[in-house]
N, C-alpha and C positions, 0 to 999 in steps of 0.2 A: 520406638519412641513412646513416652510416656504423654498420656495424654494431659493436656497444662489443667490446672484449676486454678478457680479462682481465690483470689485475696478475699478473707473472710471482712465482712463489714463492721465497721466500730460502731456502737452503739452512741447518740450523743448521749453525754453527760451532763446536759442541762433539762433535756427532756424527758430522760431516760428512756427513749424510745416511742413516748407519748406524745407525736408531734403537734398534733391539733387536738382541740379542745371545744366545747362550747360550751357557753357564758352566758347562763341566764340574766336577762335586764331587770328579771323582778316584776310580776305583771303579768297577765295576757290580753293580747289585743279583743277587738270589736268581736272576733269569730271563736275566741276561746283557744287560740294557739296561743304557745309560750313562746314568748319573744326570746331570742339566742342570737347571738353574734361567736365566730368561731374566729379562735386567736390562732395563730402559727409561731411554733419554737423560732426567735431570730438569730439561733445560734447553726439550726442545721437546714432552717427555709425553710420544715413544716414535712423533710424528707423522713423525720428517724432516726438517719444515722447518720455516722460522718465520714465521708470518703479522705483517705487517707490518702495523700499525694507525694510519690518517692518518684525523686530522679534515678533514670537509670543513665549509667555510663557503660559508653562501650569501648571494646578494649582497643587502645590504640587512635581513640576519639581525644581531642581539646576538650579541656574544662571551658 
């Protein structure tokens, strides 16, 4: 028997990959750190990529 592999991952297409980010506010505080806030892709939650979701039917199964 062959061993199973897995289903290759899709890359998002709004992120390309690039899921977080961080966003300078412009500025540095009282200590001399650069203020950033980190945004997340809201198309794949900040994952990367997009799982792709296929029904399986089995043979001799109801739709």
């Amino acid at each position: 028997m062959t061993p199973r592999t897995r289903r290759p991952s899709r890359i998002c297409a709004s992120c390309d990959g690039f899921a977080s980010v961080a966003i300078t506010l412009g500025g540095r505080d009282r200590h001399g750190h650069l203020r950033t806030i980190t945004a997340d892709c809201t198309a794949c939650d900040g994952t990367g990529f997009v799982v792709l979701r296929t029904r399986i039917t089995r043979e001799g199964a109801h739709a």
